[in-house]
C-alpha positions in Angstrom: -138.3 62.2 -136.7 -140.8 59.5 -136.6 -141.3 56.8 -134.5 -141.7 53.4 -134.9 -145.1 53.5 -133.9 -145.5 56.2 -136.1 -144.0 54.0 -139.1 -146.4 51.1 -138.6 -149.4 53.8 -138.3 -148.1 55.3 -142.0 -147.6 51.6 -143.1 -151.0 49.8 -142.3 -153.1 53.3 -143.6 -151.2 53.3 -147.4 -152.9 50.7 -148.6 -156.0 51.8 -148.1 -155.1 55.5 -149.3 -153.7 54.3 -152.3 -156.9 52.4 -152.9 -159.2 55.7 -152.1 -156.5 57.9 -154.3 -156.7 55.5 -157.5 -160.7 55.0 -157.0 -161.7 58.0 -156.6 -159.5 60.5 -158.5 -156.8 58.3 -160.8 -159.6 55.9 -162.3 -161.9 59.4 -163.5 -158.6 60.6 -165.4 -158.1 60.0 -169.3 -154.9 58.7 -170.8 -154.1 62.6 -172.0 -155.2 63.9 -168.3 -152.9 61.0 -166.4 -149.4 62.2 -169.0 -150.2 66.2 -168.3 -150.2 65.3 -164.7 -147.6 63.4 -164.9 -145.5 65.8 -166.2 -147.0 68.9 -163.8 -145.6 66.2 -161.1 -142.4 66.3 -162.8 -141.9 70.1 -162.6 -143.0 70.0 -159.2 -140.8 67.5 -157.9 -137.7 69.3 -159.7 -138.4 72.4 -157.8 -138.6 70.8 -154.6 -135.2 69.4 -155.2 -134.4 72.8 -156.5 -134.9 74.2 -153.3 -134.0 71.7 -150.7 
């Protein structure tokens, strides 16, 4: 369970993650590399559905 605290914490740091995430690893990936991950992400997320 998280808190509301918690919440705003998660809240006010995404933006700057996202930012981090996209500059430093999304903006270095080709087209090609950005579908294959894609699709690995696709996999993933079915077999943690899979599972749950």
């Amino acid at each position: 369970m998280i808190t509301e605290a918690g919440r705003e914490a998660i809240a006010a740091a995404a933006p700057l993650h996202v930012q981090a995430v996209r500059s430093l690893f999304l903006d270095h990936l080709t087209a090609t590399e950005l579908r294959t991950l894609a699709e690995i992400s696709v996999r993933v997320v079915e077999k943690l559905d899979d599972d749950a």
